[in-house]
N, C-alpha and C positions, 0 to 999 in steps of 0.2 A: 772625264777627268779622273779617271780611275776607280769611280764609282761604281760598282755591280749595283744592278737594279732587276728585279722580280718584273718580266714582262709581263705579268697580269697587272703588274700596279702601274707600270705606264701607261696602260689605256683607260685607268680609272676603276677598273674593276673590283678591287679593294675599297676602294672608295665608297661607291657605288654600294655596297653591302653593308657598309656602316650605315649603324641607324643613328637618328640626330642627338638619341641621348650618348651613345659612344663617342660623337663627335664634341657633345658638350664638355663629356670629359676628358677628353682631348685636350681641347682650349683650355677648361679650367687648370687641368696637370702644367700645360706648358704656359700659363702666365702663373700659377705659382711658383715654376723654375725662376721664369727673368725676374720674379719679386726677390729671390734669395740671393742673388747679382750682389755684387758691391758698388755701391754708387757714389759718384761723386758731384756736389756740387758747387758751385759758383757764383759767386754772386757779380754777374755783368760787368757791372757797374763799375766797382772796387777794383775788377781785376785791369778793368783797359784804363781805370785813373791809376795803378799802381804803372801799369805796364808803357804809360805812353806819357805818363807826368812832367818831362819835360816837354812836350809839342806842345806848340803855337796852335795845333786844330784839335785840340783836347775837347773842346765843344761838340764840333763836325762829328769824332770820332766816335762820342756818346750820345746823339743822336742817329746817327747813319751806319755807327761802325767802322773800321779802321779802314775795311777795304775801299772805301767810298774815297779815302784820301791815298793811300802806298798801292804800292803794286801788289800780285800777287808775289813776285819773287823777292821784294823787301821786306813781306810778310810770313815768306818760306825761312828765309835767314833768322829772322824774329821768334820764329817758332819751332826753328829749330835749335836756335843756345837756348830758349826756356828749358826744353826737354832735355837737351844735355847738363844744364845747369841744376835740374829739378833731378835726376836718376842719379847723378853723382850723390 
């Protein structure tokens, strides 16, 4: 996919040469990356009582989840004005 890749590292070879503490520091470098991410959260709950507050399966929906009641594609239209609604 347009990616150049070093034929020795496809067969592991590279790999393979790494000692386990390089590899430690490996892991610990790249979960210090995803820790510096921006993260967002949500709280469940609040979001699907704000988001489905008028349904008659508001219960269903916070037990099971919404998919459990709509389609996927009523749930594509739903998620897709949030997002246009939220970027505006």
């Amino acid at each position: 996919m347009g990616v150049k890749r070093n034929a020795s590292y496809q067969n592991g070879e590279n790999m393979a040469k790494k000692t386990d503490e390089e590899l430690y520091d490996v892991a610990i470098n790249m979960i210090g990356s995803v820790a510096k991410l921006p993260v967002i959260r949500v709280d469940r709950e609040a979001f699907l009582r704000q988001q489905f507050a008028g349904s008659e399966y508001l219960d269903e929906i916070l037990e099971h989840g919404p998919q459990h009641v709509y389609t996927a594609e009523s749930l594509r239209r739903k998620a897709d004005g949030l997002i246009k609604k939220s970027t505006n």
